[in-house]
C-alpha positions, 0 to 999 in steps of 0.5 A: 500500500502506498504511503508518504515516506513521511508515514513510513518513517512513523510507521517504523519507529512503531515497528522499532517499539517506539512509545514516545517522542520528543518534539517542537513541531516545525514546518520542515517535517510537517507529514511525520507529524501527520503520520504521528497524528493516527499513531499510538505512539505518544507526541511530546510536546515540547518547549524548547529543543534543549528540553526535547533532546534532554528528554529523549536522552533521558528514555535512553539512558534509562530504558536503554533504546534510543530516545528519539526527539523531533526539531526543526531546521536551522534554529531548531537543529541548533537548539538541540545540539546540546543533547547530541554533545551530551549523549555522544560523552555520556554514551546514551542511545537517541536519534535526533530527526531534523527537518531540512530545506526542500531539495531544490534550495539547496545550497542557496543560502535559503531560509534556515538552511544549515550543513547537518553534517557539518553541524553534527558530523563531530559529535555523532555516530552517523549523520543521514539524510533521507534523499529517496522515500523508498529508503525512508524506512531502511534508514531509520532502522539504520539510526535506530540500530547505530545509535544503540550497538557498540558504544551507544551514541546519537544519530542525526536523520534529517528530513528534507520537507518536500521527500517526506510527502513523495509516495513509496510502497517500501513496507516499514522494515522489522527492528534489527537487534544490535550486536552484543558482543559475548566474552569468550571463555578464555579471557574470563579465564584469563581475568580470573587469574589477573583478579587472584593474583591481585593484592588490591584488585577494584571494579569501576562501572558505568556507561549505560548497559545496566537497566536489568539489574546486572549491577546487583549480580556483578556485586555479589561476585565482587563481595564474594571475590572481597573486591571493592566496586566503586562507579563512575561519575554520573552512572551510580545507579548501576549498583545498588549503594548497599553491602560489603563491596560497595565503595563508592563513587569517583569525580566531582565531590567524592570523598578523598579517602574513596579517590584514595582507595581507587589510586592505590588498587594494583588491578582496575577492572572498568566495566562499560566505561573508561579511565576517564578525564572526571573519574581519575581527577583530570588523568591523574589516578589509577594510571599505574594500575594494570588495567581491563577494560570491558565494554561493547566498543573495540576501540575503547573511546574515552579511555586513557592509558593502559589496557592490559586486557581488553574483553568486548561485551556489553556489561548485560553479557559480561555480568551473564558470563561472570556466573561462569567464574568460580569467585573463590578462585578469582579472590585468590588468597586475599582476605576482605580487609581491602574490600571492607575498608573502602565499604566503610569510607564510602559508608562514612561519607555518606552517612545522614547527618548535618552537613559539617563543612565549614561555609566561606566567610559572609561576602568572601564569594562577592555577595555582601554580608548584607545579603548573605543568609544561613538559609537552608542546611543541604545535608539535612534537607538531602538526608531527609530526601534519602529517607522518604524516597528510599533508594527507589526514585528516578533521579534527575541532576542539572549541573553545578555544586547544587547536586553535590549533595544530593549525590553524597546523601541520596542512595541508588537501590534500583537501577536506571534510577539516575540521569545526568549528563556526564559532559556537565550540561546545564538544563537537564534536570527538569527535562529528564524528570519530566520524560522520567515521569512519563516513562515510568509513571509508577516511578517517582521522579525528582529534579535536583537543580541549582538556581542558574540549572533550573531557568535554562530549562525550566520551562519543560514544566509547562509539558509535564503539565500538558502530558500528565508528569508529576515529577517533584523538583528541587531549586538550590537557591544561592543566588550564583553560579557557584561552580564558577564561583568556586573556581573563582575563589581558587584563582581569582581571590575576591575578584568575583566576575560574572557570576551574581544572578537575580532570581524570580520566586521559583516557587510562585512561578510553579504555583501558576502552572497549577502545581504545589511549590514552596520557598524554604528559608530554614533548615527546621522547616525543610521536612514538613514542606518535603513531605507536602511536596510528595504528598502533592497531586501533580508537580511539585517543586521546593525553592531551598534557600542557601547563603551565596558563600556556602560550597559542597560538602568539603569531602576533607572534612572525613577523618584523617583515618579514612584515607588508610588504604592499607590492605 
């Protein structure tokens, strides 16, 4: 039967198991919008194309299949680069379509006409231009197996206005499985013999991969082989923070004495990730370790330095074939000293209590004393988000120090129960809980955010109002960009520049969507406007009110004894 290739391209994301996508409409791809018109996949409409890409890689990163969000030419397109960067560093699966000028004006200089793959050729597994409907189908099966094979990424399909509406009889081809590469038996063999030789063998996981639970299978073995499992940054939903092998996370804000152990393992063993810049404090630690390097990608990117053994396999696949591995063996003649001493500083570390780290002096970060307020006590308030959502949460994090604690108190127990962009992309956290929201409605979902994170994106409220999320949103308000700031301190002593904002009453702003918000001003308030927040019928946000001069939690502040990493 004959259809626009436009329709195809929507009947065979319907083939590809495609529920969602993430769009702001455009006149340069206006048949896929008619095709998505009779479609029982669901049309996000979005407000921003940051905020469409953000989503899309937010169902991506926890679904594991491609996110795929819809922009339009030129503009559009531009918008939504910022999520192709981020997926392409944090290795998450999305296909970007962009609809594109009509064939004829080409390289006239026409209205938004722009190079797609100039643009996005960098920063993308493979760029596409659909220039025959008969192929419209094929290529989209193409994006939707590139972008989620080997090291999973973005693909870019753009969308020439006048093809979509030529006619094809092409049938919606079937979804072609990616390639799961599976260890052979020799080299978990040989694995087993590096790990029983090692005095201070760890694991460091991360990338995505980790959705079915394999993060708690791989920490089994590791407890029973007494091997210390720290994450990556960003990507610590891949374990459950529980038991004796649990040992943390590496990057930014992470207790010295967890960076300690890490630097003095003799083995490191990276499953679906990498030594990379953040994890080892900017190519610093861990490159004298003997090293493997596991993952579905056989050129290792965004790794750096030694690779002593290289096992390609998807972290799903290597964990399936771990079962095969006798963990006594793989312990050797180690004891769980080694295991159980970087448990217990990360435990340490993130132990509910008030937060200890001592604040800047009032009008050292540029604000004057005047202005500077005690405000809100973070490792209370993140304390007390950790007990009521139980490790089971969604959570979503923008950029900046405002994350920082929330990353130390707030426990992952479930996995895909993270998104943040490892690139360190501002604007994410409102999107991702918004799509977090849709996908797993049964799920609950949070946005932890400063105040500079929330207002790049904020505005993606508006769709989880119109599409029936609910996700709960947490503004850290210190009236700074504090991040820059820090820097600023460290560098610049007393010069601030750049970095002061003024801010509207966050609050006030998701009153008049409809939804419940709070400004919190003290600490001993905190926990009766959380709980009015969960208990809230639709979104809800909490504006946390902080003094400018108060930086993360200093991860020093652990004691001395702590950073012992003796076996």
């Amino acid at each position: 039967m004959a259809q626009s290739a436009g329709h195809l391209i929507v009947k065979t994301l319907e083939t590809h198991g495609v529920e969602r996508v993430y769009a702001v409409p455009g006149e340069s791809y206006l048949d896929v919008l008619d095709g998505l018109h009779d479609s029982p996949i669901e049309t996000i409409v979005c407000r921003h194309e940051g905020g469409a890409g953000f989503m899309a890689l937010a169902e991506g990163r926890l679904t594991g299949r491609p996110g795929v969000a819809m922009v339009t030419r030129g503009p559009g397109a531009a918008n939504a680069m910022i999520a192709v960067h981020t997926a392409w560093q944090d290795a998450t699966a999305l296909v970007l379509f962009v609809g594109l000028i009509p064939v004829a004006d080409r390289e006239r200089d026409a209205f938004q006409e722009f190079s797609l793959t100039g643009w996005f050729g960098s920063t993308a597994k493979r760029v596409l231009t659909i220039d025959d409907p008969d192929r419209a189908g094929e290529l989209v099966a193409e994006a939707m197996r590139v972008a989620a094979s080997g090291r999973p990424g973005p693909v870019v399909i753009g969308l020439p206005e006048d093809l979509l509406v030529r006619e094809t009889d092409a049938a919606a081809p079937a979804a072609i499985p990616p390639a799961r590469p599976q260890p052979a038996p020799a080299e978990l063999d040989a694995l087993a013999s590096r790990l029983a030789g090692a005095r201070r063998p760890a694991l460091v996981l991360g990338g995505d991969g980790w959705q079915g639970g394999e993060g708690r299978a791989l920490l089994a073995f590791a407890e029973a082989a007494g091997i210390p499992v720290f994450c990556d940054w960003r990507a610590y939903d891949a374990v459950p923070h529980a038991g004796a092998a649990w040992a943390g996370w590496l990057g930014y804000g992470r207790a010295d004495a967890v960076a300690a152990g890490y630097a003095a393992a003799d083995l490191i063993v990276f499953v679906g990730c990498g030594r990379a810049d953040v994890s080892s404090d900017g190519y610093t630690l861990g490159f004298d370790a003997e090293t493997v390097v596991v993952g579905p990608d056989p050129e290792a990117t965004m790794h750096a330095g030694r690779i002593d053994q290289q096992i390609l396999a998807t972290p799903a696949a290597f964990v399936a074939a771990l079962a095969d591995v006798d963990a006594a063996r793989a312990r050797g003649s180690r004891d769980d000293a080694w295991m159980r001493g970087r448990a217990e500083a990360q435990a340490r570390f993130a132990a509910h209590r008030p937060d200890a780290s001592v604040p800047g002096v009032p009008g050292s970060s540029g604000i004057p004393e005047d202005l500077a307020e005690p405000g809100v006590d973070l490792g209370i308030a993140f304390g007390l988000l950790d007990e009521r959502l139980a490790g089971e949460a969604v959570l979503a994090f923008g950029a900046g120090n405002a994350t920082i604690w929330a990353h130390r108190f707030v426990r992952h127990l479930a996995p895909a129960s993270l998104v943040g962009a490892r690139n360190g992309a501002m604007g994410l956290a409102v999107p991702a809980a918004v799509a977090a929201s849709l996908a797993f409605p049964e799920r609950r979902a949070v946005a932890v955010c400063g105040d500079g994170d929330f207002l790049m994106n904020g505005q993606e409220l508006a769709t989880a109002f119109a599409h029936g999320g609910a996700p709960l949103v947490i503004v850290v308000d210190n009236g700074v960009y504090g991040t820059i700031v820090q820097h600023q301190e460290r560098h610049y002593p007393g010069r601030p520049s750049g970095t002061r904002m003024a801010n509207p009453d966050f609050a006030g702003w998701m009153r008049s969507f409809g939804g419940h918000g709070e400004r919190v001003e003290r600490t001993e308030d905190v926990e009766a406007a959380l709980d009015r927040a969960l208990a809230a019928d639709g979104p809800a946000l909490l504006h946390l009110i902080i003094d400018a001069a108060v930086m993360p939690p200093a991860s020093s502040e652990i004691a001395a004894a702590d950073a012992g990493v003796s076996a």
